[in-house]
N, C-alpha and C positions, 0 to 999 in steps of 0.2 A: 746440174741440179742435184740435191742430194735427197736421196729417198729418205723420207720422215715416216715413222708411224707413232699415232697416239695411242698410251695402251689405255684401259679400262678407267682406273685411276688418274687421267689425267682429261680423259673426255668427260668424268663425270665434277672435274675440279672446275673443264671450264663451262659445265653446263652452269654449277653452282654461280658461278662470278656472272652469268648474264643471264639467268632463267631466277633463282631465289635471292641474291644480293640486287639482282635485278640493275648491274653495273655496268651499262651497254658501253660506255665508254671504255672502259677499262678494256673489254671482250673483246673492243674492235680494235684496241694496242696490242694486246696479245695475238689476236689472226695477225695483223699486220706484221707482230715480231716476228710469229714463224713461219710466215711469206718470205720475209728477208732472210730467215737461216736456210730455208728450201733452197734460196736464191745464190745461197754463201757471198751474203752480203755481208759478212762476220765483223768487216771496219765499221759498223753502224750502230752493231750490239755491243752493250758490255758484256762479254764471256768472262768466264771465270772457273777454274777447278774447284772442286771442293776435297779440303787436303784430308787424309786421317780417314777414309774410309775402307771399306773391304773393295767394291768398285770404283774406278775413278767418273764419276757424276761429274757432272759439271752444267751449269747455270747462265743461262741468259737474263739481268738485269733491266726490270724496264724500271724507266725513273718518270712517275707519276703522282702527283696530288695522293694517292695510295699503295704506289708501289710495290711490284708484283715482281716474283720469282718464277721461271720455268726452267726445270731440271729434267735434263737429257743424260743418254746414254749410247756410246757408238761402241759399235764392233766395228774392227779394222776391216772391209772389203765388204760391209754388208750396212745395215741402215742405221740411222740415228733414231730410238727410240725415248718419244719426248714422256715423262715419267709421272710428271706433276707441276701443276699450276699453284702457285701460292699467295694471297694480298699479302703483303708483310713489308714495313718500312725499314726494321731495321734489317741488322744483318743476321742475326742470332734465328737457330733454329733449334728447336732442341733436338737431340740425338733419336729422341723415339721415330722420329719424323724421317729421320736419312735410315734408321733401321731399316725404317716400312718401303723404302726407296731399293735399299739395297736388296729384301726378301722380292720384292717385283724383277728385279735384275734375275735373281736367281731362278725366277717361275720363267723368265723369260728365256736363259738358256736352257735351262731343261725342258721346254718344249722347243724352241728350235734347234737344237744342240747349237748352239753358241760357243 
C-alpha cells in the first residue's frame, strides 16, 4: 500500500466538491479514486505526467459526467503527496494553477527536507 497524504489545499478542494458544490457523487469517485492509488491499483486509473514543469506532478484522471483532475506528488522512498482536486472537462489548465502546485511542492520540501 502506498502512504498517501492530503495537503491543505487539497483537503480543502475536496471539501469544496462535496460540502459547497454540494457534488456527492463526484466526492465519492474521488475517495474511491484514491482508495485504488493507496491500493496501487494504477491499471484502473488514468495516470498521466504533466510535462514542462519545475516538479514532475503527475495526474489521476476520472472520466465523469464533470470530470475531475487529482494531482499528486511522490518523493522516491517516501509518500505520494496528493496536491489538488480539480472539476474540469477539458484538458487545459492554466499555468497559474501548476505554479500554485509547484510553490506547495516547495513548502512541502522545505518543511520535510525532501
Amino acid at each position: 500500500m502506498r502512504d498517501i497524504e492530503l495537503t491543505k489545499n487539497a483537503k480543502k478542494d475536496f471539501s469544496r466538491i462535496r460540502d459547497k458544490d454540494k457534488d456527492v457523487e463526484l466526492a465519492a469517485e474521488v475517495a474511491h479514486a484514491l482508495k485504488r492509488f493507496e491500493k496501487e491499483e494504477d491499471e484502473l486509473l488514468g495516470i498521466v505526467t504533466i510535462k514542462g514543469r519545475k516538479h514532475k506532478i503527475n495526474e489521476i484522471k476520472i472520466y465523469s459526467p464533470q470530470g475531475c483532475r487529482i494531482f499528486y506528488y511522490y518523493k522516491k522512498g517516501g509518500k505520494y503527496y496528493i496536491l489538488g482536486i480539480r472539476k474540469k472537462k477539458s484538458n487545459l489548465f492554466n499555468s497559474q494553477y501548476f505554479d500554485k502546485l509547484d510553490r506547495i511542492i516547495d513548502n512541502l520540501t522545505e518543511e520535510n527536507n525532501i
